[in-house]
N, C-alpha and C positions, 0 to 999 in steps of 0.2 A: 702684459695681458696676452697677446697675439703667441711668446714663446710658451707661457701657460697652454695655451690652447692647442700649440703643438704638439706638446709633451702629454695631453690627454688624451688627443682625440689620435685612432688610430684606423687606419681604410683594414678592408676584409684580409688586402693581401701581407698588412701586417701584422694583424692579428694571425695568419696564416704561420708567418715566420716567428713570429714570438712564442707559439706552441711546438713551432718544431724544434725552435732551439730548446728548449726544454725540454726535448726528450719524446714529446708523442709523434709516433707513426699516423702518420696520415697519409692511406694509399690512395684516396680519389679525396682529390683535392676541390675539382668542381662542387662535388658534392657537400665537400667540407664551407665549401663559401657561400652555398646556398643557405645552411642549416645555420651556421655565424650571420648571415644576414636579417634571416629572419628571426630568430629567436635571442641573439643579443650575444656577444661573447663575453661579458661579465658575468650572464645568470650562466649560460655554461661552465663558462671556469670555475665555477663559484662550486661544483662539485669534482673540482681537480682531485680533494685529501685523499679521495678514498683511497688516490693512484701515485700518490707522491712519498718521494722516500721520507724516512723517520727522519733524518738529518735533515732535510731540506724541504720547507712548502713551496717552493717552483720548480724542482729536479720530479718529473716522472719515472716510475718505475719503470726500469727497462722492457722494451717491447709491448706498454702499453698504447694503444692504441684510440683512433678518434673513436670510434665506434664503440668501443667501450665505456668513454667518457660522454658520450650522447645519450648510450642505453642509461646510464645514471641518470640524466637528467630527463630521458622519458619517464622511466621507474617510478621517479618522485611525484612527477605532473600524473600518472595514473594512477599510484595509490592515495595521492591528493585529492584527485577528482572522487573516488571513491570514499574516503574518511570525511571530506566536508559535506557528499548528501545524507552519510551518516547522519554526521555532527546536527544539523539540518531538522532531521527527523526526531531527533531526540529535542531541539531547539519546540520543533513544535510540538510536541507530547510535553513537555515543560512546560508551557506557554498557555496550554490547551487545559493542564492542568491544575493549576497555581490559579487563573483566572474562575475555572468551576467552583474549588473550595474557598474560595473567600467570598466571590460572589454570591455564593449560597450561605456563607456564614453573614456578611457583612453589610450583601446589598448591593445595587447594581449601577449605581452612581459615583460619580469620582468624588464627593463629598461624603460618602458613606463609608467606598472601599480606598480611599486614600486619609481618613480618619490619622490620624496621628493614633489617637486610642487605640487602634487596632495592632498594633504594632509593639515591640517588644518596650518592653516599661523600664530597662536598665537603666538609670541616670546616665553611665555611662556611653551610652550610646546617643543620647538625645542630639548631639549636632549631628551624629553619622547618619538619622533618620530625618533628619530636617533636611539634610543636603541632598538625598536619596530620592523623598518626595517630592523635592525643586526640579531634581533632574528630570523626575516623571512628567511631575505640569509643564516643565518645559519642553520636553518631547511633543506633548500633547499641543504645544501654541503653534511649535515651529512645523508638525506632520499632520496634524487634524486636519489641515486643507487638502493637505497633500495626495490624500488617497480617496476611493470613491467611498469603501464602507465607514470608516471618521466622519467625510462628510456628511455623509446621507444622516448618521446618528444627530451630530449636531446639526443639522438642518432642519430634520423630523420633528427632532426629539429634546434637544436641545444639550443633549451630554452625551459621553462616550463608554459604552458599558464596558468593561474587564475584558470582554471576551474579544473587543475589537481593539482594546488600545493595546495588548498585547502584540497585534500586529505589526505595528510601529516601533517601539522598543525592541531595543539591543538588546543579541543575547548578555552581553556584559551587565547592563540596566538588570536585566530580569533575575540574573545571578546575587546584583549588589541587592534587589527587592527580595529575595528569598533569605538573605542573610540578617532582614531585620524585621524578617516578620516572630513573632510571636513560639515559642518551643513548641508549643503544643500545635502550633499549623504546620508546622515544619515538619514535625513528624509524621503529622497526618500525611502530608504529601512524599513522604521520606518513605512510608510504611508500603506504599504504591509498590517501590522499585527493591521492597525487603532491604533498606538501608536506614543506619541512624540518622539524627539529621545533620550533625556536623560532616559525616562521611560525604553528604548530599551535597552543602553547601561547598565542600573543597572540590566537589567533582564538578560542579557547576561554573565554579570560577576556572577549573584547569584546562577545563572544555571551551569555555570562550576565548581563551590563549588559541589554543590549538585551531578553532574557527577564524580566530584571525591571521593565520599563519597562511590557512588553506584559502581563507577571501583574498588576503592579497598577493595571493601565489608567490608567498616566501621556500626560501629549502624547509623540506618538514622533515626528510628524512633521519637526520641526528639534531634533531631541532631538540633543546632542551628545558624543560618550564622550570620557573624558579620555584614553586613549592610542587613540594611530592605527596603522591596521593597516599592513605595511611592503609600498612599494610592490611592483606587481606588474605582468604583460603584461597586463592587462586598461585600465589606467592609462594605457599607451603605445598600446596597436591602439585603444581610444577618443578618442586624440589630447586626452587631457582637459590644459588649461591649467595651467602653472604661477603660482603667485605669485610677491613677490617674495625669501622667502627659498625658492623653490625647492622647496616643498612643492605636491603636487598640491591644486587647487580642491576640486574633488571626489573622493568614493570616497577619505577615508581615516578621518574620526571622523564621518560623517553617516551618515543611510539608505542611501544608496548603499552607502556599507561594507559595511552588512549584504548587499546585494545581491550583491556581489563575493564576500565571506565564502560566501555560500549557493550561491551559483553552482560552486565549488569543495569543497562540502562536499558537496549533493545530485545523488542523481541527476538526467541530462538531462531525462526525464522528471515530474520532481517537482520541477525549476526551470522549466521549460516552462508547467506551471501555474501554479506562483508567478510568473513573470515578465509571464502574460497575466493573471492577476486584478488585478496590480500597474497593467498598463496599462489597464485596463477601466473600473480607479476612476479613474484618473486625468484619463481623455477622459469620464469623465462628471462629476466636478467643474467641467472644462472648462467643459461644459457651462451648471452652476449658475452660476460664477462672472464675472462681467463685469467687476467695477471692477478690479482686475487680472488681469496680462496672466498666459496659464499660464506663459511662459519664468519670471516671477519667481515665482512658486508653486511652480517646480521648483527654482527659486534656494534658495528658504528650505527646501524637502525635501535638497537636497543633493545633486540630479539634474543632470547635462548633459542637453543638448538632442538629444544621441542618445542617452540613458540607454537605451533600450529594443535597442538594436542588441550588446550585449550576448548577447542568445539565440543568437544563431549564431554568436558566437569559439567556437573553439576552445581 
């Protein structure tokens, strides 16, 4: 156990020399042990690839540099922090809207709007709607205390209306809730954002991936979801390339996704700023970054070369 512990654990100044044998330039070293201290030297290295040769994941590119490898991992913690208040915003337009339309159709009590009847009639589905409304009610046993607006309802009032229990539920919950409501609510609420409703429901689970990427401050930058969003007009008036089984390059399981995704979810106004914070960071990486080129830094985020052209489709 004790030579386990040796072999893991490693002080600043050898994390200092473990990078250099590998190849990075590090001209102020002080600096370098502050920014390893505080910030961890596994999430740092953890964005080495961008800078490592094609033969080797621990050889650096020649003449790359700490500063380089740092601007990387500011890069991602800034368009992080920007894509999750996105994410966020659209969390609650979803949230805000989903509880409107049923609670108007359905009623304002969790015995009314958590009806089983309300809900899709598939036989096939019948356990994935039983498991789905457990998860709800038990949201509601385990958080009902928890917050002031839950309690006050059941204290008042004795129930928890749509509009509050919302608050408490995951976006992931609200996503599985949207996928067994009923066709014809699904669109109503699909018809909001000019989307079908399966288009709706895949964006909604792909988004919660990506929320939890950015809540627990994972790499997002070549972060990859396991299903892709189904093409769309954005895909063609960007003239983005095919592969060779005829899936788009880009914009379908990368950041871009997200980009497309949000583009169509937020207002023009509130992609307008997302889309120039998005560009801001990215010409000032530019900037930091010299051993490679930015087309393949956009490569590994999952951007086309007119990624940014985007703002003004329609």
């Amino acid at each position: 156990m004790e030579n386990m512990t040796k072999k893991i654990f490693k002080t600043i100044d050898e994390q200092i020399d473990i990078l250099k044998t590998r190849g990075l330039v590090i001209e102020d070293e002080e600096k370098a042990r502050q920014i390893l201290f505080r910030e961890n030297y596994f999430f740092i290295s953890g964005y080495r690839h961008m800078f490592t040769k094609p033969d080797s994941h621990s050889k650096f590119l020649p003449g790359t540099h700490f500063d380089e490898l740092y601007g990387v991992f500011t890069f991602d913690r800034k368009i992080r922090n920007t894509f999750f208040k996105n994410i966020l915003i659209v969390e609650n337009n979803i949230k805000s809207i989903i509880s409107y339309q049923l609670s108007k159709k359905y009623g304002f009590k969790e015995k009314d709007y958590l009806n089983p009847e309300n809900f899709t009639q598939d036989r096939l589905e019948e356990r994935h709607i039983y498991d789905i409304l457990n998860k709800v009610k038990r949201q509601i046993r385990i958080n009902g205390r928890k917050h002031s607006a839950t309690m006050h309802y059941i204290d008042n009032y004795g129930y928890i209306p749509m509009w509050i229990l919302v608050k408490v539920l995951s976006f992931g919950t609200m996503a599985e809730f949207y996928s067994i409501l009923k066709k014809d609510d699904q669109q109503n609420i699909a018809n909001i954002y000019e989307l079908d409703n399966e288009t709706l429901e895949i964006y909604l689970i792909i988004l919660s991936n990506f929320r939890n990427v950015c809540a627990h401050e994972d790499i997002l930058y070549d972060h990859r979801t396991q299903r892709m969003i189904p093409d769309c007009k954005y895909h063609e008036l960007l003239n983005i390339p095919l592969n060779e089984e005829k899936i788009y390059n880009y914009g379908k399981n990368d950041l871009y996704s997200l980009i497309i995704m949000l583009k169509q979810l937020l207002t023009k106004e509130e992609f307008d700023e997302l889309i120039n914070e998005i560009k801001f960071e990215v010409e000032n990486l530019d900037n930091i970054v010299d051993t490679v080129s930015l087309e393949s830094i956009l490569n590994k985020i999952g951007f086309p070369s007119n990624w940014y052209d985007i703002k003004d489709l329609d």
